[in-house]
C-alpha positions in Angstrom: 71.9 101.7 119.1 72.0 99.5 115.7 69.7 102.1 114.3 71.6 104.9 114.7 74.6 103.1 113.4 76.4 104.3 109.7 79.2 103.2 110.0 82.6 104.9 109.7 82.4 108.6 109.2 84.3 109.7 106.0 86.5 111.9 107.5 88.1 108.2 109.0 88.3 106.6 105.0 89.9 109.7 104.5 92.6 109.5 107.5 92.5 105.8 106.3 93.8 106.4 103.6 96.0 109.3 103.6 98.1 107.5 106.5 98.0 104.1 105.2 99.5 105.9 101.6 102.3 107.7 103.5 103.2 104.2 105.5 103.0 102.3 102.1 105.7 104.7 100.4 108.3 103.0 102.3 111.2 104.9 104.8 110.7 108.1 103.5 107.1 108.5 104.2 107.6 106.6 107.1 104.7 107.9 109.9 105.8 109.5 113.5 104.6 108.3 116.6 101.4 109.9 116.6 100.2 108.8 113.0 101.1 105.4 113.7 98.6 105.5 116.9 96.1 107.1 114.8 96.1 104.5 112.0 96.0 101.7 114.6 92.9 103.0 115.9 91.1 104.1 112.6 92.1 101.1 111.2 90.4 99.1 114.5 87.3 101.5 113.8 87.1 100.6 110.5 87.3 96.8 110.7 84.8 97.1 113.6 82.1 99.0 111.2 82.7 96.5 108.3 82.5 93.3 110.6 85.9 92.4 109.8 87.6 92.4 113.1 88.3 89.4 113.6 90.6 88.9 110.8 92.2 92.6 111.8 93.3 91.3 114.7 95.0 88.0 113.1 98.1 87.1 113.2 98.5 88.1 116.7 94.8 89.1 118.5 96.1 90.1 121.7 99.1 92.3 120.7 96.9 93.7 118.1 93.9 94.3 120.9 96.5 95.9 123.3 97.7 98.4 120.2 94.3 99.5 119.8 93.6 100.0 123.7 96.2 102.1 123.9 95.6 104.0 120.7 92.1 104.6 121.9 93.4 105.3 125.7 95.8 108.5 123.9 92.8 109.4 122.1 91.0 109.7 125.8 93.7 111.4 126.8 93.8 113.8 124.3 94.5 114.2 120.7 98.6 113.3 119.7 99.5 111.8 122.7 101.7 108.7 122.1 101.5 105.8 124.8 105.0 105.4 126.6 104.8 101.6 125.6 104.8 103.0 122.2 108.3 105.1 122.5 109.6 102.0 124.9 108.7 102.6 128.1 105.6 102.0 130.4 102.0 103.2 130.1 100.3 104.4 132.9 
């Protein structure tokens, strides 16, 4: 596998950064449900392909691990959905 490896695709810097742009504007660019799922889990991919996931995860490792499960768990279960713990209720 580690020679197949390249990295993140740049299609995900590109989501990277669009998303983390509009979040960084402040209340009015403020993301929807589904972009902030997205930008959890690009931003997981993208610390796991620099070897920088540990400090991703800090403060708070396993609330951080559990946002990128279920970012990657919608992704699974198809493109835009948002996890119910997400809008305040259960996943499932």
């Amino acid at each position: 596998m580690t020679e197949t490896w390249r990295g993140i695709y740049p299609i995900t810097s590109f989501v990277l950064e669009a998303l983390g742009r509009k979040r960084d504007a402040g209340p009015a660019g403020a993301l929807t449900g589904r972009e902030q799922v997205l930008l959890i889990a690009v931003e997981f991919w993208a610390a796991a392909a620099h070897g920088t996931l540990h400090k991703h995860l800090q403060p708070e490792p396993q609330t951080r691990l559990l946002e990128a499960q279920l970012a990657f768990w919608c992704d699974r279960r198809g493109a835009g959905r948002e996890p119910a713990a997400r809008r305040g209720g259960r996943a499932g």
